[in-house]
VMD Tcl script that draws the C-alpha trace (Angstrom):
set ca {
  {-114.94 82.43 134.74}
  {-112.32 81.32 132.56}
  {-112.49 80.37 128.95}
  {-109.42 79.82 127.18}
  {-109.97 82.04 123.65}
  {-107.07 80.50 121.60}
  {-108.44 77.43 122.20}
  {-112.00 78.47 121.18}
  {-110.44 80.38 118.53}
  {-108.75 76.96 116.93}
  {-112.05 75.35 117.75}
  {-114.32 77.79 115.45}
  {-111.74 77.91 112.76}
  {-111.39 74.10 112.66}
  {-115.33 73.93 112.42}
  {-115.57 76.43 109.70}
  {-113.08 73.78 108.11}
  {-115.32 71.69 107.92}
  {-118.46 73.63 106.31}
  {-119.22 71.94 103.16}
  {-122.36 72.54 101.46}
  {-124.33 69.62 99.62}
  {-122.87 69.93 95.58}
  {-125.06 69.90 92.95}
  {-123.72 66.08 91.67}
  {-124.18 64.70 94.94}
  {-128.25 65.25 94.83}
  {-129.80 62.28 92.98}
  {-131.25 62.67 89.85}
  {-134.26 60.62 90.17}
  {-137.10 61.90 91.73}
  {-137.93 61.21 95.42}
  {-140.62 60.86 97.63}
  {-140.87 63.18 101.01}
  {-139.06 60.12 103.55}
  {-136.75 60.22 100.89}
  {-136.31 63.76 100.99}
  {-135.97 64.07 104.63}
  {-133.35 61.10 104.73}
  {-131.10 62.95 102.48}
  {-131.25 66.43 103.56}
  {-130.64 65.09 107.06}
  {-127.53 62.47 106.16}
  {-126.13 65.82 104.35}
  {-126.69 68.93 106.89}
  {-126.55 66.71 110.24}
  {-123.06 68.26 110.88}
  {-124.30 72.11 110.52}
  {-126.93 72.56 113.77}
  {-126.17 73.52 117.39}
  {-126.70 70.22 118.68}
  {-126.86 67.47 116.52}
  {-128.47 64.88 118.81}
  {-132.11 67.06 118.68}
  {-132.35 69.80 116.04}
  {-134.32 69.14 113.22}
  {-133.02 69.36 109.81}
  {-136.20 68.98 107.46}
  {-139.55 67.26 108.56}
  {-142.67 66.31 106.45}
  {-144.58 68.93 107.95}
  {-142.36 72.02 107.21}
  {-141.86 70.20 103.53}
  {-146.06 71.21 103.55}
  {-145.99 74.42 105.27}
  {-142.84 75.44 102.44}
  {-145.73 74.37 99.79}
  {-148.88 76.44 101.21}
  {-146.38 79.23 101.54}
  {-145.61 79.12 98.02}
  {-141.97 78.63 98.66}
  {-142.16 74.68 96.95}
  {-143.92 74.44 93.86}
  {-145.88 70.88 94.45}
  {-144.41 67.60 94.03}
  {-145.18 65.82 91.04}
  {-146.92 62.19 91.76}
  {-145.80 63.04 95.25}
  {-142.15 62.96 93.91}
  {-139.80 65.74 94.53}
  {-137.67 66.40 91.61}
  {-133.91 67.41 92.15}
  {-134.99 71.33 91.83}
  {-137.14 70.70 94.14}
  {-134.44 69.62 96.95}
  {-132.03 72.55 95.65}
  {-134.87 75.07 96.76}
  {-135.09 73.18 100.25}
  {-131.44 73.85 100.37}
  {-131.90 77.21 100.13}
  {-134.84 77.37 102.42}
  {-132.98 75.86 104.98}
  {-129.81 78.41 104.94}
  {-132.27 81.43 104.60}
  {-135.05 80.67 107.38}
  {-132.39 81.18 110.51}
  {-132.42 84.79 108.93}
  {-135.47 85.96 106.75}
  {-138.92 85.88 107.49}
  {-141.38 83.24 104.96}
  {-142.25 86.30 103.23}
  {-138.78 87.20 102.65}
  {-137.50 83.61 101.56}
  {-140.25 84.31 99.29}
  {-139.63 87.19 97.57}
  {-136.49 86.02 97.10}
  {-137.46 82.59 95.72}
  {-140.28 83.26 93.87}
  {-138.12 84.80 90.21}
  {-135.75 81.81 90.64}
  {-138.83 79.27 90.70}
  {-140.32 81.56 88.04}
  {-137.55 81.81 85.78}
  {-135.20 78.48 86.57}
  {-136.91 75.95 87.80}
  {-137.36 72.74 85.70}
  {-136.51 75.03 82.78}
  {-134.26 74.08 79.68}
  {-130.92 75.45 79.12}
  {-129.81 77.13 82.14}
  {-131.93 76.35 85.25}
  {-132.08 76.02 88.78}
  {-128.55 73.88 88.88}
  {-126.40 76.61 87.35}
  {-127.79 79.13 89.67}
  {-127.07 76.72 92.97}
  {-123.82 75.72 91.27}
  {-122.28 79.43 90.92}
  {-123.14 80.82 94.23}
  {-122.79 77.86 96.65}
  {-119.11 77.51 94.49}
  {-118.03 80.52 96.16}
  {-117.65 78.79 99.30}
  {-114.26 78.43 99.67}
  {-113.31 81.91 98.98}
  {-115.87 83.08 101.68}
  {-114.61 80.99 104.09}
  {-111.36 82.12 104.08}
  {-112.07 85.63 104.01}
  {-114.37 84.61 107.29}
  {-111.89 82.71 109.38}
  {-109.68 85.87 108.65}
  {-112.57 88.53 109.99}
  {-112.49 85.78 112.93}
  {-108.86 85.80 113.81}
  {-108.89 89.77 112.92}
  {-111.81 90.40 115.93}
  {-110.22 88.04 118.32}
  {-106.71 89.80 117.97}
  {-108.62 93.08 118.53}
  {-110.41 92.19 121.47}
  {-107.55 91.78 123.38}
  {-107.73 95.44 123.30}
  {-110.47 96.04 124.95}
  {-110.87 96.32 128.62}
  {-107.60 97.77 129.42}
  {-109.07 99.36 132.51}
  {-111.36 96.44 133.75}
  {-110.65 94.47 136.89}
  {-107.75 91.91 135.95}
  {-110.33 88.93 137.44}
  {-112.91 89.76 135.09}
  {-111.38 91.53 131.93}
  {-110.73 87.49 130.06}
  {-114.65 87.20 130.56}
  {-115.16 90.96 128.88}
  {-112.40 90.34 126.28}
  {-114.74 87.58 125.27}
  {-117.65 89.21 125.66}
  {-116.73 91.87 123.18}
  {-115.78 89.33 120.54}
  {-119.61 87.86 121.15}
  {-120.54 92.18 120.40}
  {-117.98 92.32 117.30}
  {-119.50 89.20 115.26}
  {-123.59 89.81 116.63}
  {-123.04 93.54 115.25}
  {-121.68 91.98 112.04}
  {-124.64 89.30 111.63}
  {-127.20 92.44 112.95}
  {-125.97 94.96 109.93}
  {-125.65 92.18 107.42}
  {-129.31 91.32 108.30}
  {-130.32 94.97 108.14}
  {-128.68 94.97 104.27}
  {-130.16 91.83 103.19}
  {-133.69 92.78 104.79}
  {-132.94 96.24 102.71}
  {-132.30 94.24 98.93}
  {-135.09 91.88 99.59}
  {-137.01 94.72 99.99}
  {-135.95 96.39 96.49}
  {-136.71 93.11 95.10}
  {-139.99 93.20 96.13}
  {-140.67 97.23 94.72}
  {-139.60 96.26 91.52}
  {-141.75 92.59 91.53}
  {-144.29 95.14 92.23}
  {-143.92 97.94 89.73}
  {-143.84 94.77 87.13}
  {-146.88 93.74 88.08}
  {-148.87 97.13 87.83}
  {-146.64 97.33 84.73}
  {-148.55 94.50 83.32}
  {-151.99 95.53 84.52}
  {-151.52 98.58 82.84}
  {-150.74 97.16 79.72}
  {-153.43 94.71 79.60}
  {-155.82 97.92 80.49}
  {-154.35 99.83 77.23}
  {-155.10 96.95 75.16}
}
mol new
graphics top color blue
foreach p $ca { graphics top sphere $p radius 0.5 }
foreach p [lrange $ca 0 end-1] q [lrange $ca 1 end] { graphics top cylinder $p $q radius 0.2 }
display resetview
């Protein structure tokens, strides 16, 4: 087997390029109805699945499964506001990762506290974290370059006819570990979240009992 890693290597960095995540001014700001929903979630993430001729982006029926979850608060007239798509945004980035009850969790005090509100909302949140793309993504194609230098490395010992398959290999181990404890911390916060969404709410029990 022979795979050519530089070339890969210009391949993934070139792709992470061109990661560009849907700004806040380029959602509409009327409201839409679910087709339209669909139509513009798909025209703006086409470019970010595995293959592009199959995956689905955003379908009626997980639009209705995000609203019995309690992930989507419900549309109004069957119209999805603009806070409504900027939730489906995060859905989307969050469900390759977190369970429904984790998206959850982790949704529920922005809905609670953002959405549709006055002053600062929903849009400021979206605005300040997705606007730290750039940054990220250099810091990423950096890690990239960093574990492809180092896994050249590896496998001093190996058979010469197979060591540019392990070489690779171990790059595959380097970034899954990465994704694997970056799960494990996210898992852990969403977690704390919950504890203290918890203690709040026997908080509040308690102080309705006192009254």
């Amino acid at each position: 087997m022979t795979i050519d890693k530089e070339d890969l290597l210009n391949s993934i960095l070139e792709s992470l390029d061109r990661i560009k995540y849907i700004k806040l001014e380029d959602i509409p700001n009327i409201d839409l109805y679910m087709d339209q929903v669909t139509t513009f979630m798909e025209k703006q993430l086409r470019n970010t699945v595995r293959n592009p001729g199959t995956d689905k982006i955003l379908t009626k029926t997980m639009i209705n499964n995000y609203a019995k979850n309690n992930l989507l608060p419900p549309p109004m007239k069957k119209k999805y506001s603009k806070e409504h798509v900027l939730l489906l945004i995060f859905i989307y980035y969050y469900k390759g990762i977190l369970t429904i009850n984790d998206i959850q969790t982790l949704l529920n005090p922005l809905t609670e506290k953002f959405f549709q509100k006055e002053g600062f909302n929903l849009g400021d949140v979206y605005s300040e974290v997705f606007g730290l793309e750039s940054k990220y993504v250099d810091l990423l194609k950096e890690d990239v370059v960093r574990k492809f230098q180092e896994s050249k490395d590896t496998f001093g010992d190996a058979p010469e006819e197979e060591k540019g398959f392990l070489q690779f290999f171990s790059v595959i181990c380097m970034l899954s570990f990465d994704v694997y404890v970056k799960k494990l911390m996210i898992e852990k916060m969403v977690d704390c979240l919950d504890a203290a969404a918890d203690e709040e709410r026997r908080e509040g029990k308690r102080q309705k009992t006192d009254v």
